[in-house]
C-alpha positions in Angstrom: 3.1 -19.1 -13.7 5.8 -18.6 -16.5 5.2 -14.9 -17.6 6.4 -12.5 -20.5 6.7 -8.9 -19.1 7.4 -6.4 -22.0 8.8 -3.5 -20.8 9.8 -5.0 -17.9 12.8 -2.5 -17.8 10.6 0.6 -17.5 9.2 2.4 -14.3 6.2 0.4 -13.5 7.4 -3.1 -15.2 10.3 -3.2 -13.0 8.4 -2.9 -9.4 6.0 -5.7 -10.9 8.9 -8.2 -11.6 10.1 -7.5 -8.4 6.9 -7.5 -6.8 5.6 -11.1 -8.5 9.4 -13.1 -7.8 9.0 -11.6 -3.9 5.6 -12.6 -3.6 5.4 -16.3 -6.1 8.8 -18.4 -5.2 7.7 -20.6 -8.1 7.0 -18.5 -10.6 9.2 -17.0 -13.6 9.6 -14.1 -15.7 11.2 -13.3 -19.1 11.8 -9.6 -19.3 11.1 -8.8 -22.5 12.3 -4.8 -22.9 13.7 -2.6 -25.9 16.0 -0.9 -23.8 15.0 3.1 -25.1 16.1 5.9 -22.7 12.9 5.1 -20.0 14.0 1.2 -20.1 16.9 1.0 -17.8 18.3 -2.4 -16.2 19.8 -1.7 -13.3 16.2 -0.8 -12.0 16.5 -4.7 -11.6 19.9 -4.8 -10.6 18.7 -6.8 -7.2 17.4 -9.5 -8.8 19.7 -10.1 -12.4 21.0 -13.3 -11.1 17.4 -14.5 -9.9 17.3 -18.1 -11.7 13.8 -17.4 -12.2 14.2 -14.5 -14.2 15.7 -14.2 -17.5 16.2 -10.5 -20.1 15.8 -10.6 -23.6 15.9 -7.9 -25.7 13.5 -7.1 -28.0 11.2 -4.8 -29.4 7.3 -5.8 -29.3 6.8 -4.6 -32.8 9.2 -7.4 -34.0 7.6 -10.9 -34.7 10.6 -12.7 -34.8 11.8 -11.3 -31.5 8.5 -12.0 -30.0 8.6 -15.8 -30.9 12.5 -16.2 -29.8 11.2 -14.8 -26.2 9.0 -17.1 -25.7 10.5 -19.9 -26.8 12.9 -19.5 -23.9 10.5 -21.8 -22.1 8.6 -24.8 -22.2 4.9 -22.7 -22.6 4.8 -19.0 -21.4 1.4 -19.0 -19.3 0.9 -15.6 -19.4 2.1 -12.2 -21.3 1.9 -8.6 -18.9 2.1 -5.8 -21.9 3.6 -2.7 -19.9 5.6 -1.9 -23.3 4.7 1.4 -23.9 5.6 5.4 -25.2 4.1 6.7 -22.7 5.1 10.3 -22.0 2.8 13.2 -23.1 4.8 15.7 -24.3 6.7 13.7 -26.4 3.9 12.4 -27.9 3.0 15.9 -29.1 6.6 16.5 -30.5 6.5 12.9 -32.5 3.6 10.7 -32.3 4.5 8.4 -34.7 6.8 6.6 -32.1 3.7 6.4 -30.0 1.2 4.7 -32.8 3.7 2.0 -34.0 4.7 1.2 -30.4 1.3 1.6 -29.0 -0.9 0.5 -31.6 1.6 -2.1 -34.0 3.5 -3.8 -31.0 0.1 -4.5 -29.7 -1.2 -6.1 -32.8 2.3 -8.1 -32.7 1.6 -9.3 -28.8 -2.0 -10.4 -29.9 -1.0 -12.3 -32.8 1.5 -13.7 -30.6 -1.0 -15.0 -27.5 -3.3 -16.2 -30.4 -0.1 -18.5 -32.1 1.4 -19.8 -29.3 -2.1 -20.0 -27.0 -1.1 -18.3 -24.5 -3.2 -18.6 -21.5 -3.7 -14.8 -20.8 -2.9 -11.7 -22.2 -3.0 -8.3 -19.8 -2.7 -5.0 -21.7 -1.4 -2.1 -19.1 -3.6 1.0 -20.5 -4.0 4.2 -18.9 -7.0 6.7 -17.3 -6.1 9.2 -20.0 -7.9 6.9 -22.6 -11.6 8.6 -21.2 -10.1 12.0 -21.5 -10.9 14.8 -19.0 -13.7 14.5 -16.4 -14.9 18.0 -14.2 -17.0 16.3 -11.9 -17.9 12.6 -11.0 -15.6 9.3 -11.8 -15.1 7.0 -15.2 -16.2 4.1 -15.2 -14.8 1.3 -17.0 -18.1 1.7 -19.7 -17.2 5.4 -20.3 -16.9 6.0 -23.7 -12.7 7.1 -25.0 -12.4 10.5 -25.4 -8.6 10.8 -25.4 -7.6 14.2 -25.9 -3.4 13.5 -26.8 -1.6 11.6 -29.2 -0.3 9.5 -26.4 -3.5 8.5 -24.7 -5.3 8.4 -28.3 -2.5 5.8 -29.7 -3.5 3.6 -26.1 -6.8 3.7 -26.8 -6.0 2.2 -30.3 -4.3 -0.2 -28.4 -7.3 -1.4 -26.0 -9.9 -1.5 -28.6 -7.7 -3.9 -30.9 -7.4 -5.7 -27.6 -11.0 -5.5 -27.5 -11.5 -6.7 -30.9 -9.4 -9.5 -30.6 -11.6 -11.2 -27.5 -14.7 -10.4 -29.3 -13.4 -11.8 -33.2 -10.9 -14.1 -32.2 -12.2 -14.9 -28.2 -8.4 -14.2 -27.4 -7.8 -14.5 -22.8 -7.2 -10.5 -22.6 -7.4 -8.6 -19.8 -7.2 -4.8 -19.6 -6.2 -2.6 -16.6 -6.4 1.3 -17.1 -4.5 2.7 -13.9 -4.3 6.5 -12.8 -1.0 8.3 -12.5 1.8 6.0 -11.0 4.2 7.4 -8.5 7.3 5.7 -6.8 10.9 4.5 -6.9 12.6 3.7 -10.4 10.6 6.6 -12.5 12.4 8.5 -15.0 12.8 11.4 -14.2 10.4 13.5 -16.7 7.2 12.9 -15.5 6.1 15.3 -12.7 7.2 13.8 -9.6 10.4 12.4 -10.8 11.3 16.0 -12.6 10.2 18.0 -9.8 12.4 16.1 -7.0 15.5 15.9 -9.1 15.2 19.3 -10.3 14.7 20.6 -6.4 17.7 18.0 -5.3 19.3 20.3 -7.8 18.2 23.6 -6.8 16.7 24.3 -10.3 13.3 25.7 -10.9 10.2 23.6 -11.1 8.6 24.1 -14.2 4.5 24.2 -13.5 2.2 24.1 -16.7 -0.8 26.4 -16.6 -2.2 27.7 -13.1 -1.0 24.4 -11.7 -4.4 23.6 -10.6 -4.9 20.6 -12.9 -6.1 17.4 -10.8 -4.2 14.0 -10.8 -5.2 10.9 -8.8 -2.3 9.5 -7.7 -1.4 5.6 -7.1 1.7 4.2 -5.3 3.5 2.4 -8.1 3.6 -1.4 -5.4 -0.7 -0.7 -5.0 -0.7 -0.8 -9.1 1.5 -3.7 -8.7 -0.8 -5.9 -6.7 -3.8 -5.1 -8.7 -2.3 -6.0 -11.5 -1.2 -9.0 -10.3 -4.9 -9.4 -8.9 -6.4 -9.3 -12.2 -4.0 -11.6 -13.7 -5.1 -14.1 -11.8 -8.9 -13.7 -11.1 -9.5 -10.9 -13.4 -12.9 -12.2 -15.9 -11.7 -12.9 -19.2 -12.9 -9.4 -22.0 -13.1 -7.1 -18.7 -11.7 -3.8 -17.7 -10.5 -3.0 -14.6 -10.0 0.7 -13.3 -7.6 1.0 -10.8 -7.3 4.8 -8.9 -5.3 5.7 -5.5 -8.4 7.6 -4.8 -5.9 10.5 -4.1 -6.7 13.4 -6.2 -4.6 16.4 -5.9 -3.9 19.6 -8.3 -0.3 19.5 -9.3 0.5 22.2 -7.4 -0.5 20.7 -3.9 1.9 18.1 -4.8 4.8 20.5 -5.8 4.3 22.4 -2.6 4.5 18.8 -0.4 8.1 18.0 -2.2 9.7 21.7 -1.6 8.1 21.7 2.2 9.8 18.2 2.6 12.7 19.2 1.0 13.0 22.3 3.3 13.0 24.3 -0.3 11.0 27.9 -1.2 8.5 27.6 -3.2 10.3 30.5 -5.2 11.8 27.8 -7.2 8.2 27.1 -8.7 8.0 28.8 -12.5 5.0 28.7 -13.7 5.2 27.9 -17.7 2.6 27.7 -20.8 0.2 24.9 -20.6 0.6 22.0 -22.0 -1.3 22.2 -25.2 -4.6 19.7 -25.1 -4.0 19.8 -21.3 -6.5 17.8 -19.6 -7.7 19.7 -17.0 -8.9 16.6 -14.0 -8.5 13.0 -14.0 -10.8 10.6 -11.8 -11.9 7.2 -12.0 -14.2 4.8 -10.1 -12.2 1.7 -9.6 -15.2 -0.2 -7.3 -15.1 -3.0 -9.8 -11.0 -4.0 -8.9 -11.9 -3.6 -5.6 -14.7 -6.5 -5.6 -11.8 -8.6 -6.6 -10.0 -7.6 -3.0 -8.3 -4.8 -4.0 -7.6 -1.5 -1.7 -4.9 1.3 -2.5 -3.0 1.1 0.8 -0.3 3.8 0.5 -1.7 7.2 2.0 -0.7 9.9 -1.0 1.1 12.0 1.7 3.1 9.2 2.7 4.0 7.6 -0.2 5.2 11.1 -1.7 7.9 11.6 1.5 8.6 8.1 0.8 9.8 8.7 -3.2 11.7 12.2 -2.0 13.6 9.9 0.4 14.2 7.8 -2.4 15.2 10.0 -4.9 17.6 11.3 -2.2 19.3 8.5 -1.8 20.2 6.9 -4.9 21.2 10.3 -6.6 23.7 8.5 -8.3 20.3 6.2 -10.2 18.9 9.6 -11.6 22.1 11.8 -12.4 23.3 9.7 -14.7 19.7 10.2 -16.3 19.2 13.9 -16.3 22.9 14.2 -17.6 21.8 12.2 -21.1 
């Protein structure tokens, strides 16, 4: 397959270029990627001189730089839309970024796939679109309910997507993953900022009572369900995909200070997060029927990003110091 990845220099783009050119030798990518402070290219720095892979830059709510990408082949096959504002907090502090990239860039990808008739088109979305659950799973047929400017501006997104299949009978595909975790996340999500912060001896800052649940998903298990759906994924469907590893944030804060040999006297516990949604959980039984497991133990994979964190402290300095 000949694929457009946008975002492709973000957290979760990045392990799924790597992952698709390790796992297809005859496949190809353009990385399509806007290069704001979460896009950062030498997350790919292994594989720049790849002749399979190619970077333009770009940002998904230009037309014109949409058509020069894919031009840069014969006939993309496929576009993988993980372009995206994508972190909370910001989102309440300026949510306009978050509409036109979430909302507009996805309008610009769709006329796009319907133009040059492209083959597929899978839009990366996000658990957050159902809103807050206290007991039981979501199901892909839960009604949205999202509760932030950031998961409200990617449920715009997924019902335009929606739209489009059902007007225009466009080849989408959504996937709605839980939180991500892994090697290559900038470091202000939780994980990322907690680790760096306790690399640094500085205080981990906990919202609320630090009991608010999370199910967490090795970024490489997203990677291959993504790539799953792609390719056998039915054509107008939704696909959940969950670690099945729900933890309260502060079970995980506690695992990176133990592994880190740290007190947890460096946890501060800070106002919550306003509109904080209190526990995320989704049923993601309909992936699986594709062949899908989560493979990476929570525990496990969590020592695994410490390790990682620790040893490419030069990768994340650089960051924090911006």
């Amino acid at each position: 397959m000949k694929l457009l990845v946008t975002g492709g220099a973000g957290f979760i783009g990045s392990n799924f270029i790597r992952f698709i050119l390790s796992k297809y030798p005859q496949d190809e990518i353009i990385n399509f990627d806007k290069l704001t402070y979460a896009g950062n290219l030498e997350n790919l720095k292994d594989i720049e001189g790849d002749l399979r892979y190619k970077f333009f830059k770009g940002d998904i709510c230009d037309p014109q730089a949409v058509e020069k990408a894919l031009g840069l082949v014969d006939q993309v096959d496929a576009i993988v839309n993980f372009a995206a504002e994508s972190h909370v907090d910001r989102s309440i502090l300026a949510a306009g970024d978050f509409v036109r990239t979430d909302v507009f860039g996805t309008y610009v990808l769709l006329e796009a796939v319907k133009k040059f008739k492209i083959k597929r088109y899978l839009h990366i979305s996000t658990d957050e679109v159902y809103g807050s659950i206290d007991q039981g799973s979501f199901t892909e047929e839960s009604t949205l309910k999202p509760n932030s400017p950031y998961s409200a501006s990617k449920a715009g997104g997924d019902l335009l997507v929606r739209s489009y299949f059902k007007t225009h009978g466009l080849p989408v595909l959504i996937t709605r993953s839980s939180n991500n975790y892994g090697p290559y996340q900038y470091p202000e999500k939780i994980i990322p900022l907690f680790i760096t912060n306790a690399l640094q001896k500085q205080q981990l800052p906990l919202y609320g009572d630090g009991k608010n649940v999370r199910d967490w998903l090795y970024v490489v298990d997203n990677c291959e369900a993504v790539d799953l759906v792609l390719r056998q994924g039915k054509l107008g469907e939704v696909y959940n995909i969950g670690g099945e590893s729900e933890r309260q944030n502060i079970e995980v804060t506690k695992i990176i200070l133990k592994e880190l040999g740290l007190s947890e006297e460096l946890i501060k516990y800070v106002d919550d997060r306003l509109g904080h949604d209190r526990r995320y959980s989704i049923d993601c039984s309909k992936v699986k029927k594709l062949g899908w497991q989560p493979k990476t133990v929570f525990e496990q994979g969590l020592i695994e990003t410490v390790r990682w964190y620790q040893a490419n402290r030069q990768w994340w300095e650089k960051l924090k110091t911006k």
